[in-house]
N, C-alpha and C positions, 0 to 999 in steps of 0.2 A: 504493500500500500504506500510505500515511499512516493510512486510517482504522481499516486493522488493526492497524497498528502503535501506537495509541496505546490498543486494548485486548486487544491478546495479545502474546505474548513473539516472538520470532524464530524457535526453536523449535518453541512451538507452530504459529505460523505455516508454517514448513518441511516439519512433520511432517505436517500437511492437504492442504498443495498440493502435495507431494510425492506424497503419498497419490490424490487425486484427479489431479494427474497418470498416475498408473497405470492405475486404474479407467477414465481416456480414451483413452486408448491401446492398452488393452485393447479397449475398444468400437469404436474406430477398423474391426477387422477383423469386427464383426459384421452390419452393415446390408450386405444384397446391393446396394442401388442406392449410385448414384457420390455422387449429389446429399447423399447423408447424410455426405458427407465432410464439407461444408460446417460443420455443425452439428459435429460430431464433434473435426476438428482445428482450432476455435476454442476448444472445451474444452477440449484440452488443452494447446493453445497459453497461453489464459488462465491456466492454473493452473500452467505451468512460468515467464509472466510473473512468479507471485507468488510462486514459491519460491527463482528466481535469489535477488530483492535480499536475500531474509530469511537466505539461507547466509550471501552477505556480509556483512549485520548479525551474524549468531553469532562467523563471523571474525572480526570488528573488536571485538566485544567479548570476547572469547578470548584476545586480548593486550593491550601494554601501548600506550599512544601511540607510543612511537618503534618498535615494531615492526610496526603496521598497515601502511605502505608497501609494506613488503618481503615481510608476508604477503599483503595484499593485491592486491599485482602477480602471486607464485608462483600465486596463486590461481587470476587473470585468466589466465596464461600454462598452467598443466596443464587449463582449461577451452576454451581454442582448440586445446590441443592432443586430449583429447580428442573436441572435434568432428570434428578431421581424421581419426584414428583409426576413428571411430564410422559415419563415412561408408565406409573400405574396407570395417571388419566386416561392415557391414549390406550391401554388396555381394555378401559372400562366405554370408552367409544366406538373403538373396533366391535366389541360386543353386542353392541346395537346395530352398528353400519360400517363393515371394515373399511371403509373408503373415509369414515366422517374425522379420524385422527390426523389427516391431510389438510383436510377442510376446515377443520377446525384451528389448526395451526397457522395456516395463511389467514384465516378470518383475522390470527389476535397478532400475528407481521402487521396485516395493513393496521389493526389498529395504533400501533406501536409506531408506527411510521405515520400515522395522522396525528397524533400526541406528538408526537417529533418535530414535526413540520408544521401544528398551530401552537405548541406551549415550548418557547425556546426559552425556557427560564435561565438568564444570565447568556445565553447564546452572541450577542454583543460580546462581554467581555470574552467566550472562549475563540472566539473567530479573530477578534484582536491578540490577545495571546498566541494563538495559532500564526497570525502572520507574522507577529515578531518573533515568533521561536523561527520560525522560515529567516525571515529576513535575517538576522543572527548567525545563519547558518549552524544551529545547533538541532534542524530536523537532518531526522539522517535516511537515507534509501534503505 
């Protein structure tokens, strides 16, 4: 993500692949053959690649230095936790509709990405931040 990241914000960044996260995941349940999986959850495998690091960049730039650690660990820690979570759910959705654990997942991407894109609380100061760690030359590829 270096190369995005040295010409869009974090943000921005979050808010796309966020966004196209959804859009694949959605698609995931539309091709009847299997082999389109292939193609399908590389897409959105790639695009949840590039939204992970950019949440983290908004986090770290959201607070202060000496509070990055301890957010940034909370962060890492309620995201294993809800993976663990996300796995029974989707258990218990597949059990009604094995297709609706897809759908349900991109339903709460696009939400995630519309939260994104209408509540950029402090989004200002991270996009400043962002372009002065650029400009600095202290983003690295």
């Amino acid at each position: 993500t270096g190369f995005l990241a040295k010409r869009y914000s974090p943000r921005a960044i979050a808010i796309y692949s966020v966004t196209l996260f959804a859009a694949f995941m959605a698609a995931i349940v539309v091709p009847p053959q299997e082999s389109a999986l292939w193609v399908t959850l590389f897409l959105a495998g790639l695009a949840l690649a590039v939204a992970l690091p950019a949440c983290a960049a908004m986090l770290s730039l959201m607070v202060s230095e000496r509070e990055q650690g301890r957010v940034l660990g909370s962060n890492q820690s309620l995201q294993v936790g809800a993976e663990a979570l996300s796995g029974f759910a989707a258990g218990l959705l597949a059990a009604v509709f094995f297709k609706l654990p897809l759908i349900a997942l991109a339903g709460v991407a696009a939400v995630a990405a519309g939260i994104l894109a209408l509540r950029g609380r402090g989004a200002g100061e991270m996009e400043e931040a962002s372009r002065a760690e650029a400009d600095s030359g202290l983003a690295t590829d």
